[in-house]
VOGU-3710 file (C-alpha; in Angstrom, 3 decimals, decimal comma):
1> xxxxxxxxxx> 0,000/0,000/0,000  1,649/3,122/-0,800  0,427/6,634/0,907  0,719/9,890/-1,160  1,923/12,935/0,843  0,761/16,072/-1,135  3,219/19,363/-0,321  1,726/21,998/0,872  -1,377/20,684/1,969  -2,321/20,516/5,782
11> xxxxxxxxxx> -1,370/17,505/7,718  -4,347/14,783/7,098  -5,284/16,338/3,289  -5,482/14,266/0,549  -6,757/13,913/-3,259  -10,432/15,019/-2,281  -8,946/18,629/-1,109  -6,303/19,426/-3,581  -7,440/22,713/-5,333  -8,837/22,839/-8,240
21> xxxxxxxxxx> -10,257/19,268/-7,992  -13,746/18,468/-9,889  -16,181/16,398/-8,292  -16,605/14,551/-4,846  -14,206/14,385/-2,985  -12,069/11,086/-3,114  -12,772/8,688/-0,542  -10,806/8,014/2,501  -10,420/4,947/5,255  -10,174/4,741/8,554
31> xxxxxxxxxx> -9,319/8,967/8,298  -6,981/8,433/6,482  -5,361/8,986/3,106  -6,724/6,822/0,162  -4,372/3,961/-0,940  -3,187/3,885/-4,050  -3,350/0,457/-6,078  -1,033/-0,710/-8,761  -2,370/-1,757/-11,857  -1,344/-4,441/-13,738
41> xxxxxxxxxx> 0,219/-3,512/-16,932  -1,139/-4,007/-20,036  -0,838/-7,381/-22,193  -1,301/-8,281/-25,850  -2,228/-11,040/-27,838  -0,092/-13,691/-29,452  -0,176/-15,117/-32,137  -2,896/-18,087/-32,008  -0,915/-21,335/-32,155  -1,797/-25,177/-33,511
51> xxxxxxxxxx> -2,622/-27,455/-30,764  -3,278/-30,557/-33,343  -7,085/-32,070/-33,597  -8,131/-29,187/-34,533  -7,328/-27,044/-31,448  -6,195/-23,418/-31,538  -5,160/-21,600/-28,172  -5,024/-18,334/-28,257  -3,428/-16,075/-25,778  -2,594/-12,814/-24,306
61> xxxxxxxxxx> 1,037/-12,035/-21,846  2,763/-9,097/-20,374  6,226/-8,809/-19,560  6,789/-12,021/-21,248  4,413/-14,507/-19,832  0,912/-15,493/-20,310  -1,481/-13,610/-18,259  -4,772/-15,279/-20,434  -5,750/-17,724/-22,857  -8,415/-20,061/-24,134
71> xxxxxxxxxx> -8,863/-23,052/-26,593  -10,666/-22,956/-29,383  -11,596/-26,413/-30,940  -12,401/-26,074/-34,943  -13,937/-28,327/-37,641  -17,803/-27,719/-38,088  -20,549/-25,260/-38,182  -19,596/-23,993/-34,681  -16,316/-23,535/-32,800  -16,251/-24,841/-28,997
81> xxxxxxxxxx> -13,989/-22,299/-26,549  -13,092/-23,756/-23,507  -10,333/-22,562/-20,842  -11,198/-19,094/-20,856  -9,534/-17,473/-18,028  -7,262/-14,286/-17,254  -5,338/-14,004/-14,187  -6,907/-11,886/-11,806  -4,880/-9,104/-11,690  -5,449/-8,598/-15,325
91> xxxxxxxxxx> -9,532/-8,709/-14,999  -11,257/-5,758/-16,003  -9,311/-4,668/-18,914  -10,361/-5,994/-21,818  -8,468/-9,117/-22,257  -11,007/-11,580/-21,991  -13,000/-9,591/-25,107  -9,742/-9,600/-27,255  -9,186/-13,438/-26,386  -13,117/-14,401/-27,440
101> xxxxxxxxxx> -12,286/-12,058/-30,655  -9,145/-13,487/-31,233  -11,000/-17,141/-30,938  -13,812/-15,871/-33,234  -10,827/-15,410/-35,199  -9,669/-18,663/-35,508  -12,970/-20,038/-36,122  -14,054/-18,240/-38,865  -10,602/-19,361/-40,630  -11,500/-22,417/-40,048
111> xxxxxxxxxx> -14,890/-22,475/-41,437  -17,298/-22,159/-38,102  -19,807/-19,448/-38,224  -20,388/-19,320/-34,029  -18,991/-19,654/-31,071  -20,632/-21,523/-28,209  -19,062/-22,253/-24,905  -20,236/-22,894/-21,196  -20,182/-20,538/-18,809  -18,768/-21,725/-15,505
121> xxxxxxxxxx> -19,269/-19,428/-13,071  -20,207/-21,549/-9,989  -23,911/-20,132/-10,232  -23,109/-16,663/-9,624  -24,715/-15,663/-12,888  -21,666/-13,051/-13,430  -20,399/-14,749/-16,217  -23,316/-15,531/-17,714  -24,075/-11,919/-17,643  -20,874/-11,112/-18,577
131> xxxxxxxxxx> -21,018/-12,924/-21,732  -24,706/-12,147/-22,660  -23,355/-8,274/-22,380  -20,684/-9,093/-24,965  -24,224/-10,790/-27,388  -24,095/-14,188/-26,517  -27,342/-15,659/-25,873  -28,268/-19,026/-24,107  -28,731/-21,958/-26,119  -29,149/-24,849/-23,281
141> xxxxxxxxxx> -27,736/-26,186/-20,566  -24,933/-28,556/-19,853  -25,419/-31,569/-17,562  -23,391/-30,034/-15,097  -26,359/-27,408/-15,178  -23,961/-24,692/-16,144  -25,468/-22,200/-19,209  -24,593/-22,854/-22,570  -24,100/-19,944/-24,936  -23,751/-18,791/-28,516
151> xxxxxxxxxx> -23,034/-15,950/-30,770  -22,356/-15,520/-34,367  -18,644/-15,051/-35,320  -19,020/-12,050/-36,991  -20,177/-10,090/-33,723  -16,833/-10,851/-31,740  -14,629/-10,614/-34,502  -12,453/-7,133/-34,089  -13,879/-6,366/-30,706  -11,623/-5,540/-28,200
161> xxx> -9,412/-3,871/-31,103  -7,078/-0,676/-29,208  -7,490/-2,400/-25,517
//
């Protein structure tokens, strides 16, 4: 946790009474300063890579390592992703959009015209929302009771361009 000491100021001021601020003031714990969070920094994709059987896995890192990925298994009508996860840290920013994109990607070169996955969220319903946001829609469900969704290539593929 890192504190910000802001010269000049009176002893206990913080972001909400620097001069000139707009809006509310910024909120404070415990009395006293806000702490500041590091973000993670950004990642980008890779290039999607073979897996054989007609598996792509496509990927995202930063500084040199793989902060996301998911497989994307081809041949028919409709590509399957499964393994769609970003570390934690790295939630939030757009990497899970470019990595469904990136998949749409892969199955359109390879002849599908959909995605469809399962959304595992443990029943929370946030990643079911979370996808049905992105245009998904729910096509059944599993026999592990988890959703099963669907969307048409051509509505993930370049989303998440610039992120």
């Amino acid at each position: 946790m890192v504190h910000a000491k802001f010269r000049g100021q009176p002893a206990g001021a913080g972001p909400g009474t620097l001069p000139g601020r707009v809006g509310p003031p910024a909120p404070a714990f415990a009395g006293g300063p806000r702490p500041v969070q590091a973000k993670a920094p950004l990642a980008r994709l890779l290039p999607p890579t073979q897996q054989g059987g007609g598996r792509v896995r496509v990927a995202a890192a930063s500084d040199g390592r793989t902060v996301g990925s998911a497989v994307v298994h081809t041949g028919g009508p409709a590509a399957r992703v499964t393994d769609l996860g970003v570390e934690a840290r790295y939630r939030d920013r757009g990497i899970g959009v470019q990595l469904l994109a990136s998949a749409a990607q892969a199955g359109f070169r390879a002849g599908s015209h959909k995605l469809v996955l399962e959304a595992q969220d443990n029943g929370s319903g946030r990643l079911t929302r979370w996808y049905r946001d992105l245009g998904f829609r729910q096509v059944g469900v599993d026999g592990r009771g988890q959703p099963q969704l669907e969307i048409p290539v051509a509505r993930l593929m370049g989303r998440g361009q610039g992120r």
